[in-house]
N, C-alpha and C positions, 0 to 999 in steps of 0.2 A: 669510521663514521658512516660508511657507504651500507653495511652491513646493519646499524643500528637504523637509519632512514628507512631502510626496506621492510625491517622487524615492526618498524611503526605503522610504514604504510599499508602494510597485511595484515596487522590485526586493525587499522581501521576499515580497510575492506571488507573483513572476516566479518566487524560485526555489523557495517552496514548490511551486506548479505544476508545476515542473518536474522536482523531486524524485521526485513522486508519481509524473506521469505519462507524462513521457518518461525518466528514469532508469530508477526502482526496479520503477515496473511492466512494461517492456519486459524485466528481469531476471526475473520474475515470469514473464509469456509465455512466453519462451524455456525457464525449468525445466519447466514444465508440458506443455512440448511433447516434451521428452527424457525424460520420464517416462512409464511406461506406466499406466494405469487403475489399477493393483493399487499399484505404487509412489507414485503418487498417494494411497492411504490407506494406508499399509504404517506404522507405529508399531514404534519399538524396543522400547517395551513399554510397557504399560496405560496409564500416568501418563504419557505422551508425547504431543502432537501428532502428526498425519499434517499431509504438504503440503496435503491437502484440508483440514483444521479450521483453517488459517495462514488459507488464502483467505477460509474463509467469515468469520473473525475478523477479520481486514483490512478486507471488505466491508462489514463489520456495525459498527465503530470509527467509520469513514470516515464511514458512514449517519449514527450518530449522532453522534457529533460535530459533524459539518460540517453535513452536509444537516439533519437534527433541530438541534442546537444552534445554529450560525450561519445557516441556512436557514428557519428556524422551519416543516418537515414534521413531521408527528406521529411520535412517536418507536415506533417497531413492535420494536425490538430483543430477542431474544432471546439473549445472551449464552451463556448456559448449553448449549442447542444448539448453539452453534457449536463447542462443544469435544466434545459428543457423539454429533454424528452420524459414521457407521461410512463414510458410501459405500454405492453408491458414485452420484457424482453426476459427471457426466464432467466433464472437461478443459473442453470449450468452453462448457458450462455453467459453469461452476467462473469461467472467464475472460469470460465474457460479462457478470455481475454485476460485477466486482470491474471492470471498462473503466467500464462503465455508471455506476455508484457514483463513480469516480473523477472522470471526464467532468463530472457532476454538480458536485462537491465545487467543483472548479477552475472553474466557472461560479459558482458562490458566490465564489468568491474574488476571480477577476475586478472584482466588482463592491461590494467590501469599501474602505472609506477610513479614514482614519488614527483618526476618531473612533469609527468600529464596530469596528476593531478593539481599544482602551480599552472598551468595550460589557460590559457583567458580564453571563454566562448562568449556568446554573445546567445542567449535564451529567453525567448519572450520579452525582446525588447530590452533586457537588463544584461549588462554584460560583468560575466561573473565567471571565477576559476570553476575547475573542476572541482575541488573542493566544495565550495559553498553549493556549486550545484548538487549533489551528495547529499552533503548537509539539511539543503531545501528541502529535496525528496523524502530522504528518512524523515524529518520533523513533519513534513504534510500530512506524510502517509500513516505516523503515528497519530498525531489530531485528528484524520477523521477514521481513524480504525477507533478510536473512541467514540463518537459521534456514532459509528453502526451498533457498537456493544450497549451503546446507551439506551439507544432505540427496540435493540432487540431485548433489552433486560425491560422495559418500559411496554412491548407489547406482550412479553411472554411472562411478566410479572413476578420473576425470580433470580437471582444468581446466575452467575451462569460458572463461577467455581474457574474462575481464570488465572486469579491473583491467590498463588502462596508463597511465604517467605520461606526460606530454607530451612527445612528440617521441620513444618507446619503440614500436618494433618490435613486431607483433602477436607474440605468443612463440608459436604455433601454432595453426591454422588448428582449429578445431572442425566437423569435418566431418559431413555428413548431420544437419543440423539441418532440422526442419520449416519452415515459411516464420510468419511471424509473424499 
């Protein structure tokens, strides 16, 4: 039984990790690269996120949750800023943090077992296992890793050739993209 727990709880590690950070955030990279500085913080209007407030929100989630909550780093969060600040903060900056942070998180996780993850923390006022904490972060960071792909497919006015099913033909080549 000890042996089938562990098989379970590495491959959910496996593909949280890899959710995060060979999925979602190489999707991340690439909109931020197709975007210029200005569309980087360009908001449809007041009560909207920019691509820039998605990252710094991601970074800041990620922080605490993982790194603070299953990590036990002192929790420095500021939430509230991250949906306030204007820009403009660049691109590699922007992605330099949200790598770093992620990097981080999946080092934590690596090193997570069946019984830390049953573990009760107490995160942003809610007290939740290491599990659900997990759970939270990959579902956030999928949601608004959409929200950027939206906006970049919405300023750049095409595809951007993300989604294929297996064994499905690239449907067009997305040309002049920056390197990763």
């Amino acid at each position: 039984m000890k042996n089938s727990n562990r098989a379970i709880v590495e491959h959910i590690l496996g593909e949280a990790r890899h959710s995060l950070q060979a999925h979602h955030l190489p999707r991340i990279a690439r909109c931020l690269g197709m975007l210029s500085e200005e569309e980087i913080w360009w908001r449809p209007h007041p009560t909207s996120n920019s691509v820039g407030n998605l990252v710094l929100h991601l970074e800041g989630n990620v922080r605490q949750w993982l790194l603070s909550g299953l990590g036990g780093r002192p929790d420095l969060r500021d939430r509230d800023w991250e949906f306030r600040e204007r820009g403009p903060i660049s691109r590699r900056t922007l992605l330099a943090r949200l790598r770093k942070t992620v990097g981080q998180a999946c080092r934590i996780l690596s090193n997570l077992s069946h019984t830390d993850l049953a573990r009760a923390h107490r995160i942003q006022g809610f007290r939740v296992t290491s599990f659900k904490a997990l759970s939270h972060v990959t579902e956030h960071f999928v949601y608004h890793t959409g929200q950027i792909v939206f906006v970049t497919k919405l300023k750049q006015q095409r595809d951007l050739s993300f989604t294929r099913l297996p064994g499905e033909k690239l449907r067009r080549p997305v040309a002049n993209l920056p390197p990763l």
